[in-house]
C-alpha positions in Angstrom: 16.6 6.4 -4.6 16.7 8.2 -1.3 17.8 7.5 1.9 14.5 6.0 3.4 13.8 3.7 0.3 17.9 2.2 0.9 17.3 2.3 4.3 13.8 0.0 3.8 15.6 -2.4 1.5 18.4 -3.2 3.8 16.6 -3.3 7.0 14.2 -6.1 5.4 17.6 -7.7 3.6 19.1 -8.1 7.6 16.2 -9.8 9.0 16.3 -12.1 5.6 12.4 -11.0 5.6 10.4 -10.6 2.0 8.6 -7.3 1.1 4.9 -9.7 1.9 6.1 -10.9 5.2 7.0 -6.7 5.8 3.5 -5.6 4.0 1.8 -8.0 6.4 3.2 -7.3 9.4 2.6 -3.3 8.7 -0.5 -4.1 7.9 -0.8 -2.8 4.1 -0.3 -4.2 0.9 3.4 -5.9 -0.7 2.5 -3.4 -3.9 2.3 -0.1 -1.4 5.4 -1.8 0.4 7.4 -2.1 -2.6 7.2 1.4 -4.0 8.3 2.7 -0.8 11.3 0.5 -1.3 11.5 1.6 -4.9 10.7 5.5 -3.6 8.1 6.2 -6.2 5.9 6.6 -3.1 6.8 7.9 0.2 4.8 6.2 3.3 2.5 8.4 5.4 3.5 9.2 9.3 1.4 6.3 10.8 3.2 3.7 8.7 6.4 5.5 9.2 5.9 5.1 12.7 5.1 1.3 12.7 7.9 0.4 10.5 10.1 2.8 12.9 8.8 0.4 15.9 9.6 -3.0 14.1 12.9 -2.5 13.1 13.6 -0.5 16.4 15.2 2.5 14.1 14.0 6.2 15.0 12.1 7.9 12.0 14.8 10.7 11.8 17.2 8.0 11.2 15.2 6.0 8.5 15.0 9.2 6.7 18.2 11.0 7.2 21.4 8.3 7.7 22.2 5.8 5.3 22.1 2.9 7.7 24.4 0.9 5.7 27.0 2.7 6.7 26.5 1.7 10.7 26.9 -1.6 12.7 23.4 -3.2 12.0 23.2 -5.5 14.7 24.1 -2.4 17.2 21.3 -0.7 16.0 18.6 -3.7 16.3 19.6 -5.2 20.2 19.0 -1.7 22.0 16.1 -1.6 24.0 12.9 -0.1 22.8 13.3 2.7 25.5 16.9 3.5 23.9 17.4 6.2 21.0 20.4 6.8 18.2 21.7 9.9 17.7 24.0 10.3 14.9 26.6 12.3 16.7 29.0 12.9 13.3 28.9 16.7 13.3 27.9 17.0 16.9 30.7 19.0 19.1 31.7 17.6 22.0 30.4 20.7 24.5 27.2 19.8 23.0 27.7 15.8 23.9 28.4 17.1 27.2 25.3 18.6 28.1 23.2 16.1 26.4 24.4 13.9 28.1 24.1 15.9 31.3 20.7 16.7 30.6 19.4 13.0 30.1 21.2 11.5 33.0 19.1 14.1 35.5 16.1 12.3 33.7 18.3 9.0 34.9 18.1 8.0 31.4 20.8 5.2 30.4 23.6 6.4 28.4 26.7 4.7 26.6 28.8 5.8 24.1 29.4 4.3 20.4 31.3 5.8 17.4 29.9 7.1 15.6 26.4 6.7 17.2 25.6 8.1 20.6 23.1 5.3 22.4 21.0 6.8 25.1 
């Protein structure tokens, strides 16, 4: 399975939802739902994007961190206007100026381990 279809399962698993209740609130079938959990199907960038907005998880992560691996309930509070960035191989000179850089945008910035929260 990859990353996206783990990800999909355990997202749905910590809001106790069933793959219908998911499927209907993405607006597409429970069949097209499941095989993206299964990952004999991989979901198009639209649905990508709405499941990315309902469980407030950026696509990048979906796809590329196994979110099992990171406080859950961290991840679902932050405000919509928040993003994750996995910050595991990241030096800290480059921290630095990303941080820099979004606090002249006066964006909000806090610091988790191993997730950056902007």
């Amino acid at each position: 399975m990859s990353k996206l279809s783990d990800n999909l399962r355990f997202l749905r698993a910590g809001k106790q939802l069933s793959q219908q209740k998911v499927a209907d609130l993405l607006m597409i079938t429970r069949v097209r739902y499941a095989k993206y959990e299964d990952g004999t199907s991989e979901p198009p960038i639209e649905i990508l994007m709405r499941i990315s907005k309902y469980f407030s998880v950026s696509i990048d992560l979906l796809v590329a961190v196994d979110l099992r691996k990171y406080p859950l309930e961290e991840m679902l509070n932050l405000p919509d206007n928040r993003i994750l960035v996995p910050i595991k191989r990241w030096t800290l000179p480059v921290i630095i100026r990303l941080k820099s850089f979004l606090r002249k945008r006066r964006w909000v910035i806090s610091t988790a381990t191993p997730i950056l929260n902007i």
